[in-house]
VOGU-3710 file (C-alpha; in Angstrom, 3 decimals, decimal comma):
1> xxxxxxxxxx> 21,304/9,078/0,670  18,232/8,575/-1,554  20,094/5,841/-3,762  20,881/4,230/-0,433  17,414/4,260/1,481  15,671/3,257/-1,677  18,101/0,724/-2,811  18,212/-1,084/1,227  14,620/-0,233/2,282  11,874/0,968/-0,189
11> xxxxxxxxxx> 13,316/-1,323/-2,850  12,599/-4,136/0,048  9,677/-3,869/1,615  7,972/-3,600/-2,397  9,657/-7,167/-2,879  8,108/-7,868/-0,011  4,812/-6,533/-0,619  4,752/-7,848/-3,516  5,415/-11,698/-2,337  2,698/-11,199/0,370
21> xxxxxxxxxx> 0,125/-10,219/-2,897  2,040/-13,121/-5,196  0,892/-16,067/-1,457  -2,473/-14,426/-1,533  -3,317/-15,206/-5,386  -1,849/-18,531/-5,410  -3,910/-19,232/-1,564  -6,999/-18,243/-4,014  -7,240/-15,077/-0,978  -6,554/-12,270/-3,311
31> xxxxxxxxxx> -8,051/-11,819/-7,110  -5,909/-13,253/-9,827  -6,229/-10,264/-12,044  -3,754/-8,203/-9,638  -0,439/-7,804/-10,586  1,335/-7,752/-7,473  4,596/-5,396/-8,460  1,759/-2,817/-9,541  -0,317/-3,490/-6,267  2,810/-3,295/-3,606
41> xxxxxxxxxx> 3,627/0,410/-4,357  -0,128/1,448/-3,955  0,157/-0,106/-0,167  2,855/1,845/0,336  1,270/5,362/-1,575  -0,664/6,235/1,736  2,467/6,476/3,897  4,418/8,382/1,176  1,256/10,917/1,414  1,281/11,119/5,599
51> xxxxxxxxxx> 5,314/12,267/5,052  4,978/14,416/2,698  1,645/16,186/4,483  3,466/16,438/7,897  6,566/17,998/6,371  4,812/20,619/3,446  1,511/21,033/4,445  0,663/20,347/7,901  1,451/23,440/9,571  -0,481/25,276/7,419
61> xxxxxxxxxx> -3,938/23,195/6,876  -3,792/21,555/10,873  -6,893/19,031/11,246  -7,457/18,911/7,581  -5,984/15,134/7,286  -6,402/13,154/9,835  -3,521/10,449/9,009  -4,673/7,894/11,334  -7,909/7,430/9,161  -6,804/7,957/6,282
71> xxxxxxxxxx> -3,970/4,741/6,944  -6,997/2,889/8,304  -9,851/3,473/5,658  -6,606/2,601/2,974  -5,834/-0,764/4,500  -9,907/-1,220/4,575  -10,050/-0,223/0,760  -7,121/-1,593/-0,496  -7,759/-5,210/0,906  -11,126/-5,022/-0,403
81> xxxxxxxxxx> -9,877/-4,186/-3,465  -7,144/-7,598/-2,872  -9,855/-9,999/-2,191  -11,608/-12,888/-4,270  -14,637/-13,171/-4,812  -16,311/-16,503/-3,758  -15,664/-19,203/-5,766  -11,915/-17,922/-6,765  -13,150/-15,173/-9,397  -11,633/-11,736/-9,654
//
């Protein structure tokens, strides 16, 4: 079941990730020193984290993540971390 999820859906949506990243250097949007197949799997890390809280640890430390801001402040600090500076530099 693992082979199959990661093979038809994780394996995926990092290609796709990864394209997104590969438009936004070329567009001069994201820095060039990002290497986009090391990049996609960080976007992803935050919903990896939520899963694993609600199923292990969530019963037992309620309120202590708050999932909904930790996905927002990741977006926040993870395209911040995407985009050029001006002039095109990294």
């Amino acid at each position: 079941m693992a082979r199959f999820y990661y093979r038809n859906v994780v394996r995926r949506v990092l290609t796709v990730i990864a394209g997104i990243i590969e438009r936004g250097i070329a567009q001069g949007e994201f820095r060039r020193d990002i290497d986009p197949r090391a990049a996609a799997p960080l976007a992803m890390a935050p919903l990896l984290m939520a899963a694993i809280w609600r199923q292990a640890f969530e019963r037992h430390a309620a309120g202590d993540l708050d999932v909904a801001a930790m996905l927002t402040t990741h977006v926040q600090v993870f395209l911040r971390g995407l985009r050029a500076e001006a002039g095109g530099r990294p």
